[in-house]
N, C-alpha and C positions, 0 to 999 in steps of 0.2 A: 384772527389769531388762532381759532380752533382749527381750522382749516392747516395751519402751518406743522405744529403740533401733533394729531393726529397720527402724519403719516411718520412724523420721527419717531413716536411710541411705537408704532406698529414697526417700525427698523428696527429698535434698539431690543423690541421685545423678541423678535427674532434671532438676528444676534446671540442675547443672552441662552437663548433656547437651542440656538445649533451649540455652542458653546456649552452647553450643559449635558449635551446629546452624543457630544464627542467623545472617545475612549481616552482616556487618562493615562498617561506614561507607559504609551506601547512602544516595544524594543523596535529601534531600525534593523533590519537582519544584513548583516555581514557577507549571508551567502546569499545565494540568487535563489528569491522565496517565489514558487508560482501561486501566480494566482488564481487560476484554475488546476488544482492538485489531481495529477492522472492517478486514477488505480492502479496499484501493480499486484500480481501474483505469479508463485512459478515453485516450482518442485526441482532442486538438484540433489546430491551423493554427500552424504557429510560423513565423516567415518564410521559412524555406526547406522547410518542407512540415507534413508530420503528424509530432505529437512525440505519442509513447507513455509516459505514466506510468511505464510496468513498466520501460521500456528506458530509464532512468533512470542505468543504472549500479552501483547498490545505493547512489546518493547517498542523504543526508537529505533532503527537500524539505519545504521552506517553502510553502505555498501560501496563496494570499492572492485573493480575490474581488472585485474592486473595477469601475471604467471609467474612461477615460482624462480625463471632463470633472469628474470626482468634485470638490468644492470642498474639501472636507474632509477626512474620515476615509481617503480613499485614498493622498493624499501622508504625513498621518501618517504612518501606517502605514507605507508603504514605506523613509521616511526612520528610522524604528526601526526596520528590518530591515536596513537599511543598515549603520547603527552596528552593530547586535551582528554583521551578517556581517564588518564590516572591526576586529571586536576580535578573530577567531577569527584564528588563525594560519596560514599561505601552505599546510599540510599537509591542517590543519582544513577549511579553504575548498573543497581541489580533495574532498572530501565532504561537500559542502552544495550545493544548487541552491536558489534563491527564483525562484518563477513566478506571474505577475503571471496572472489568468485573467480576462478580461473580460464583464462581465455585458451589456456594451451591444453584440452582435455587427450591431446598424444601422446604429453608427456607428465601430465599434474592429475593423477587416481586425486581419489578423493583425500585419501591417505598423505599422501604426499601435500594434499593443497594444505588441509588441516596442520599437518606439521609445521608447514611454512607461517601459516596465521599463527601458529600460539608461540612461536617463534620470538616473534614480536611481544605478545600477552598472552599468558592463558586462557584470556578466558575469549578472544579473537576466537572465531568460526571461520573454514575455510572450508568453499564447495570446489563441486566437479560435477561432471557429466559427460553424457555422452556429446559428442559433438552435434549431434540436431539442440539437444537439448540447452545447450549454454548459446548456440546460435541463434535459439528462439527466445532466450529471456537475454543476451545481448539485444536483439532485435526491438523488446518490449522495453528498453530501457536508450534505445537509442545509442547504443553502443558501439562502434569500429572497429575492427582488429585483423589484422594479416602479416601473418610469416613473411618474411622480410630474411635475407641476407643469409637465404638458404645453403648450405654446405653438404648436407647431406639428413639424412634420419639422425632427430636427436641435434641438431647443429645448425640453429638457427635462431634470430630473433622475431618478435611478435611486437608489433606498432599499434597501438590500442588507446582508445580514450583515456583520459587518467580522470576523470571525472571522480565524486565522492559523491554518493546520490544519498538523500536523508527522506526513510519511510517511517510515515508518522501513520499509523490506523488503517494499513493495507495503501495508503496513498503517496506517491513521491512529492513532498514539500517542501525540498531545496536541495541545492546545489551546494559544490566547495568547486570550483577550478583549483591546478595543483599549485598554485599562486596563494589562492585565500587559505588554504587547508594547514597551510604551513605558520599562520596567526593564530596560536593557540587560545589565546584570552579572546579575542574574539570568534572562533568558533565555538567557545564552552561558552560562552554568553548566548550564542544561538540557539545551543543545544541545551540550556537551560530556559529560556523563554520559551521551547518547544514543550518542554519537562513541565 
């Protein structure tokens, strides 16, 4: 009978112990959370100079890839970024940055990008750069983008990932497809379990 016994205590005690081991009501995320989180950094043009990723603050940041003549998918976008920043609460907010980053730097100064993001909200960031320079933190972030349906200087559209990338501590830790991004309650439920 000891025999029989034994090995169920040692099951059950188990058991009990990964079960007591396990995290307790952690959030499913909405967006596509990596599990292996890549560092990112990068320097572009904000209106009043060179704004650094890293000197962020330790905000959340939103980042979002678009250009200022975008027909579509860029106002989208920003406009559901909008909603889920103005559901977070006045505390929430002052750790969360959304920065607009422009893919069309021949036609979007810095000037211009920033107008476009506060456009939307004021308190929205919008970059630029030189064109090495948005090529290479496109690059670092896995990014797309090419002029398309060219007409001349000034007369053209730009085909670009619509991706919403979420930097948590210099590190990218999820994703929004321009699908999910548009799910206000549940991206501010992801952006609060991140908070």
């Amino acid at each position: 009978m000891r025999r029989r016994i034994f090995p169920l205590l040692a099951v059950l005690l188990l058991v009990g112990l990964a079960y007591w081991l396990l995290p307790k009501g952690g959030h499913s995320f909405y967006g596509t959370r990596l599990l292996n989180p890549k560092p990112v950094d990068f320097t572009l043009q904000g209106p009043s100079g060179p704004v650094r990723l890293g000197e962020m603050g330790g905000r959340l940041v939103l980042l979002f890839f678009g250009y200022v003549h975008c027909p579509d998918v860029c106002p989208t976008t920003l406009i559901a970024l909008k909603r889920a920043y103005e559901r977070l609460s006045p505390e929430e907010q002052a750790r969360v940055r959304v920065v607009f980053v422009s893919v069309d730097p021949d036609r979007d100064t810095p000037e211009v990008s920033d107008r476009y993001a506060k456009g939307f909200h004021p308190s929205f960031l919008g970059l630029s750069g030189s064109l090495e320079a948005v090529q290479e933190v496109a690059r670092t972030f896995g990014v797309y983008y090419q002029k398309t349906q060219y007409r001349g200087p000034g007369e053209y559209l730009v085909d670009h990932t619509a991706t919403t990338f979420v930097v948590q501590d210099g590190k990218l830790v999820l994703l929004f497809s321009p699908e999910k991004v548009e799910a206000t309650d549940k991206v501010v439920a992801d952006l609060r379990a991140l908070l």
